[in-house]
C-alpha positions as CSV (number, residue, x, y, z in Angstrom):
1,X,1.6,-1.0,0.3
2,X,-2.1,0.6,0.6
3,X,-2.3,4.3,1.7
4,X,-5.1,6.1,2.6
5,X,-4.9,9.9,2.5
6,X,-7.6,11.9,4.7
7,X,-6.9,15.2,3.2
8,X,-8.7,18.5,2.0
9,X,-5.9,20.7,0.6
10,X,-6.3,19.7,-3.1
11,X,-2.9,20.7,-3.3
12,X,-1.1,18.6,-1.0
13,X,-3.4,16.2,-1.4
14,X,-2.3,16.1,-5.2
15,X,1.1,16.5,-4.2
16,X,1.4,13.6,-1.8
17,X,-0.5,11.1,-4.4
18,X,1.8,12.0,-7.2
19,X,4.7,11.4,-4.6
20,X,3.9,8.3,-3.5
21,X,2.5,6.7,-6.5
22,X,6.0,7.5,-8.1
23,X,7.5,5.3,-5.4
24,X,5.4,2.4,-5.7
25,X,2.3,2.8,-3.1
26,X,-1.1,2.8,-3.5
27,X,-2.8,5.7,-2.8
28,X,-6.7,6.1,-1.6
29,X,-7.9,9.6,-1.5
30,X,-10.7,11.1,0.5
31,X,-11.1,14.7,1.0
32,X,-13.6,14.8,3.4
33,X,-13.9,13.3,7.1
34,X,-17.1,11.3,6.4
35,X,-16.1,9.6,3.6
36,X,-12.2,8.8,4.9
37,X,-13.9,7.4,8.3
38,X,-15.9,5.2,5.8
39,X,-13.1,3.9,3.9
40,X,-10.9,4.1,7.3
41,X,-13.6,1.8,8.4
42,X,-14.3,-0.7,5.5
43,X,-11.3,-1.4,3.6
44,X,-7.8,-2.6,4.9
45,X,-5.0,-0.5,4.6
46,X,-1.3,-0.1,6.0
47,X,-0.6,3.4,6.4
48,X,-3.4,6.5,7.0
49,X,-2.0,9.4,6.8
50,X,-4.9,12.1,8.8
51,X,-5.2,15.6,8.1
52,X,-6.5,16.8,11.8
53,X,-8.5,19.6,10.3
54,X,-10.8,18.2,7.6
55,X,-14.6,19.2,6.8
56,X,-17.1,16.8,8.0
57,X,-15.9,14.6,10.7
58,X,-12.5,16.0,12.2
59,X,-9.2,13.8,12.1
60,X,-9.7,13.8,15.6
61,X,-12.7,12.4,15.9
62,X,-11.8,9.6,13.2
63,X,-8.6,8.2,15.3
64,X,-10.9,8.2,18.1
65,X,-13.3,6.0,16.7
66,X,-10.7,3.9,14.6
67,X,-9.2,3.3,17.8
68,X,-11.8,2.3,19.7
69,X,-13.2,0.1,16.9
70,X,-9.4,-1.8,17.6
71,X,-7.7,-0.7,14.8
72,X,-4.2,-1.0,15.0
73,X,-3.5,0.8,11.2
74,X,-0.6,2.9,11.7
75,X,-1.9,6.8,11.6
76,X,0.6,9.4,10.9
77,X,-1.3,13.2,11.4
78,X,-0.4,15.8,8.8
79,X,-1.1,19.2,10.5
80,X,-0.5,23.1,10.6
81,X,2.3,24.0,12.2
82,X,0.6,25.8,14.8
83,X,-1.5,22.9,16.1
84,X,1.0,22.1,18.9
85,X,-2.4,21.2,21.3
86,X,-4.0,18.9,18.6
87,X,-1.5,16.9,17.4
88,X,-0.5,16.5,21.7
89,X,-4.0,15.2,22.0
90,X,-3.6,13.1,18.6
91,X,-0.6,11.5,20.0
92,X,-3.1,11.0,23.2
93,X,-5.7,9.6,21.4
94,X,-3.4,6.9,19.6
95,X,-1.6,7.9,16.3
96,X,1.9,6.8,15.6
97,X,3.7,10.0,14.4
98,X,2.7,13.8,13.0
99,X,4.4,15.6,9.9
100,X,4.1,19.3,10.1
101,X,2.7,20.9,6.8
102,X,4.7,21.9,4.3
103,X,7.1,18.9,4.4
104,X,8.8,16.3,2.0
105,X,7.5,13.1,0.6
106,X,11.1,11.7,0.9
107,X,10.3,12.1,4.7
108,X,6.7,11.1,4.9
109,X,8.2,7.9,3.1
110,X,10.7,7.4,5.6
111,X,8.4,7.6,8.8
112,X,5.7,5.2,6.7
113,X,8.8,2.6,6.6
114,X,9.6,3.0,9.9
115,X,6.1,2.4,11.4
116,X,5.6,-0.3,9.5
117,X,9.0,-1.6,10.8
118,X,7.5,-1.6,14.1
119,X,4.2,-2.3,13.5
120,X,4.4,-6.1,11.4
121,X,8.0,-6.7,11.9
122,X,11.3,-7.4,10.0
123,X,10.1,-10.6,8.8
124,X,6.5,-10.0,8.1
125,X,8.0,-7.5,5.3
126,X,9.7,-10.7,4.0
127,X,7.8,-12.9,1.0
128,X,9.5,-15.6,0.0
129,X,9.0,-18.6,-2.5
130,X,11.5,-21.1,-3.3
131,X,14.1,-19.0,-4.4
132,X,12.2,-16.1,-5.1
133,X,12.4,-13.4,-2.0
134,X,10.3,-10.2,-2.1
135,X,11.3,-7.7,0.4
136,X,8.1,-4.8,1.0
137,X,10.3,-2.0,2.9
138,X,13.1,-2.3,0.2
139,X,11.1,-3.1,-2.7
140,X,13.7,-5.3,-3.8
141,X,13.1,-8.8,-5.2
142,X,15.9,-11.1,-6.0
143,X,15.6,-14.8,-7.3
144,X,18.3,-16.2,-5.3
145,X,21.3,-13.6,-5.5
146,X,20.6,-11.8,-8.4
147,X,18.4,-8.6,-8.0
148,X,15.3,-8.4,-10.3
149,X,14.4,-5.0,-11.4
150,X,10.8,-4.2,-12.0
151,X,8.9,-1.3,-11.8
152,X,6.8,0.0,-9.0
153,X,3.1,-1.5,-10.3
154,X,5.2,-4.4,-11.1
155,X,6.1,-5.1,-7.8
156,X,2.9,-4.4,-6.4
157,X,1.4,-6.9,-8.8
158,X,3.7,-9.6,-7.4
159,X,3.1,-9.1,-3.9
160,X,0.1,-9.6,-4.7
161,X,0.5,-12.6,-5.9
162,X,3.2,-13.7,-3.5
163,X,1.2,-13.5,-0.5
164,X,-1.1,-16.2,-1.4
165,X,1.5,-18.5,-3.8
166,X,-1.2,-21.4,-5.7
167,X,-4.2,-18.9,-5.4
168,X,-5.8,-17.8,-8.8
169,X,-6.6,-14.2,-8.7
170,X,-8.5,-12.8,-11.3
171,X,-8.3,-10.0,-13.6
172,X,-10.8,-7.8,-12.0
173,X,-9.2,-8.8,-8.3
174,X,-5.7,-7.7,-9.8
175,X,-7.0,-4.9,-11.5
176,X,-8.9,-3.6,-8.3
177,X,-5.6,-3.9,-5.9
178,X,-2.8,-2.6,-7.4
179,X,-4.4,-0.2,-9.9
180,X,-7.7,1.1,-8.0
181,X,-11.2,0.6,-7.8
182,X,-11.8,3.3,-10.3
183,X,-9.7,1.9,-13.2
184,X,-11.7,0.5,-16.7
185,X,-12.1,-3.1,-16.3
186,X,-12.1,-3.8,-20.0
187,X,-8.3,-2.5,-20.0
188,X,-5.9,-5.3,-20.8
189,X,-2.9,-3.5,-18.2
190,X,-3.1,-6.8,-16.1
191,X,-2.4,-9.0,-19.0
192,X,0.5,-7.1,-20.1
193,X,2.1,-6.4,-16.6
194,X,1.9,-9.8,-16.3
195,X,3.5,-10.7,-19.6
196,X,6.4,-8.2,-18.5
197,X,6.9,-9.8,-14.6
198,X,6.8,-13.4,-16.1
199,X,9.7,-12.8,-18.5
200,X,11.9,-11.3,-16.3
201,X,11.4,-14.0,-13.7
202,X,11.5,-16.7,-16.1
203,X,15.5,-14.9,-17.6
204,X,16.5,-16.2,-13.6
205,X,14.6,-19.3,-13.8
206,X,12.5,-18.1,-10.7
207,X,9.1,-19.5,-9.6
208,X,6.6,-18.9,-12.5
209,X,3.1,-17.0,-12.7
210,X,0.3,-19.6,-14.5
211,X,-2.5,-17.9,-16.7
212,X,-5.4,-19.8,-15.8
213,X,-7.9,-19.8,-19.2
214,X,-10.6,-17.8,-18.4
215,X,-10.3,-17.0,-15.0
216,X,-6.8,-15.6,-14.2
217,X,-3.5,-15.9,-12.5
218,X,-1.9,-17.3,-9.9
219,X,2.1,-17.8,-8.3
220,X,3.1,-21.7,-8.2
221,X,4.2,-23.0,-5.1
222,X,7.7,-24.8,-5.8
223,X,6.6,-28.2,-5.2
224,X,3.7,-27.9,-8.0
225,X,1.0,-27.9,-5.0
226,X,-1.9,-25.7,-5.5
């Protein structure tokens, strides 16, 4: 899942990447309100977590606009615990939930889950491909009944994949969503996350991922279509 952080506090900004990385999400960080509103704006994401009190344009402001542009992102506010009038007018102007500052990722994680519950649905959180079945709110993927473990950028990499099963991605596409726009392109991580999913899939004889020779990769469709 994509996250954008609209945060200033270098140390909870730090603090809340580091957390959520660990549990699998991708994490965009902006520390100013000009620049999140940008991304906010541009880029597609399923979470933003808002700090109301950031320099440039205020958190405010941004779920104002946001909202009025149609977005329907899920926004969860991260204030002082003293803003009892902004985070009243927050809920007002459209965000989801609000975490008072200081609080715990383990919670932050939770309320993510459960707006996302609400927001796409049960089933929408559900990928499945022949036998292969990728749950997003669970992270659990299981080939039939048996439970394949993979690591967090592992699992990202084959969502990825999953939600458009016969579509070759390429390296630089891969590389760009589950790893970050930032990340050297000439690194061969894709290649070798890839190696790793494919074997474990191929030990339950689940639906494999096809290198494409110069290009990249794609997830097969069970009946060979492309």
């Amino acid at each position: 899942m994509n996250v954008l952080l609209i945060e200033d506090e270098q140390r909870i900004a730090e603090f809340v990447c580091a957390g959520l990385k660990e549990q699998g999400f991708r994490v965009d960080h902006c520390a100013d309100g000009n620049t999140g509103m940008d991304y906010a704006s541009t880029r597609t994401f399923d979470v933003i977590l808002l700090d109301i009190m950031v320099p440039g344009r205020d958190g405010l402001s941004i779920l104002k606009a946001l909202r009025k542009q149609g977005s329907t992102t899920p926004v969860i506010l991260l204030t002082a615990r003293n803003e009892l009038d902004d985070r009243i007018e927050g809920l007002n102007l459209g965000a989801d939930d609000y975490l008072a500052k200081p609080f715990y990722v383990e919670e932050l994680v939770a309320r993510m889950l459960a707006l996302l519950r609400r927001a796409t649905g049960e089933r929408q959180n559900t990928l499945s491909l022949g036998g292969l079945t990728l749950d997003r709110l669970s992270r659990e993927v299981r080939s039939g009944s048996e439970v394949i473990e993979l690591t967090g950028r592992e699992f990202n990499l084959l969502e990825y994949l999953m939600r458009s099963p016969g579509r070759v991605f390429t390296r630089t596409q891969i590389l760009e969503h589950v790893w970050g726009y930032d990340f050297d392109p000439q690194t061969n991580v894709v290649d070798v996350c890839i190696r790793r999913i494919r074997k474990k899939l191929e030990q339950t004889g689940a639906t494999p991922i096809e290198a494409i020779r110069g290009v990249g990769y794609r997830l097969n469709k069970p009946d060979g279509s492309m």
